[in-house]
C-alpha positions in Angstrom: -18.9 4.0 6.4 -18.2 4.8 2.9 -17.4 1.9 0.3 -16.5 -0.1 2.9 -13.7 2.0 4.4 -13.7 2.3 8.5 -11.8 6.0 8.9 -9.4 5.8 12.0 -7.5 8.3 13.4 -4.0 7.6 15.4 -2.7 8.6 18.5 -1.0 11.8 19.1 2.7 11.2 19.6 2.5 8.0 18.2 4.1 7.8 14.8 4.5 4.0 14.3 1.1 3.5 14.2 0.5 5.4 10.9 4.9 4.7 9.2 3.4 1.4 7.4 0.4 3.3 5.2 2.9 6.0 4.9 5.3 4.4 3.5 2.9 2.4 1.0 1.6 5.9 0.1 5.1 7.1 -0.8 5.8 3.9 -3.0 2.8 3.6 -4.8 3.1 7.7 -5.4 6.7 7.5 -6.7 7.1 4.0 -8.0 3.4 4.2 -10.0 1.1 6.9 -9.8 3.5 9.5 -10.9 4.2 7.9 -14.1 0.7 8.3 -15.4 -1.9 10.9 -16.3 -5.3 9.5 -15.7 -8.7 10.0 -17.4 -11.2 9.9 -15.3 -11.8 8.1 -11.4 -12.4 4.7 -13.0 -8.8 5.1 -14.8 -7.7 5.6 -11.5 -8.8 3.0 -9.2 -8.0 0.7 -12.2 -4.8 1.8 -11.8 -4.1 1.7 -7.7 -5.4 -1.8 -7.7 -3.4 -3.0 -10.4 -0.4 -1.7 -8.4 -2.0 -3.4 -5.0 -2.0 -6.5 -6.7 1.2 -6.1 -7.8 2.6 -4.7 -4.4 1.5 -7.4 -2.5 1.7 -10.8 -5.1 5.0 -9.8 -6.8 6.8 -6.8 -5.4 9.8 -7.9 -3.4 10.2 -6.3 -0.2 13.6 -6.0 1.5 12.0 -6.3 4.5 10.7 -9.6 4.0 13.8 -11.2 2.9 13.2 -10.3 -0.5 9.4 -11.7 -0.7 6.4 -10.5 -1.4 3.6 -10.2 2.0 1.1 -12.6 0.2 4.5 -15.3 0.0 5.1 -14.5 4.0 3.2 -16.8 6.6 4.0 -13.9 9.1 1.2 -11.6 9.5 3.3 -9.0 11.3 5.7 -9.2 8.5 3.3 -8.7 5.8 2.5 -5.3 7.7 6.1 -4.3 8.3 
């Protein structure tokens, strides 16, 4: 295990499984990352936790009502 990271792989045929990464990838790619040009790899986790932080204390989320998934009690809302 590297920096603390368990790799999984999903099921074939099973595409909910993977939609909720997927779809954080696609808004941290297009509402953050592709706005910047980074120096180095410690510019760059600097920058993808900053936007975790902000993603999960202060992003609203339409599919929570407009809150943010630290704000919901519901842990299978915070993953939707």
């Amino acid at each position: 295990m590297l920096n603390k990271i368990n790799h999984t792989r999903t099921m074939v045929n099973t595409p909910l499984n993977n939609s909720r990464i997927e779809r954080f990838f696609k808004t941290i790619k297009y509402e953050y990352l592709n706005d910047w040009t980074f120096k180095n790899i410690k510019d760059v986790k600097y920058h993808v936790d900053y936007f975790i932080d902000f993603y999960n204390k202060t992003r609203l989320h339409q599919n929570l009502k407009l809150s943010t998934p630290n704000k919901t009690d519901n842990l299978d809302e915070k993953c939707s």
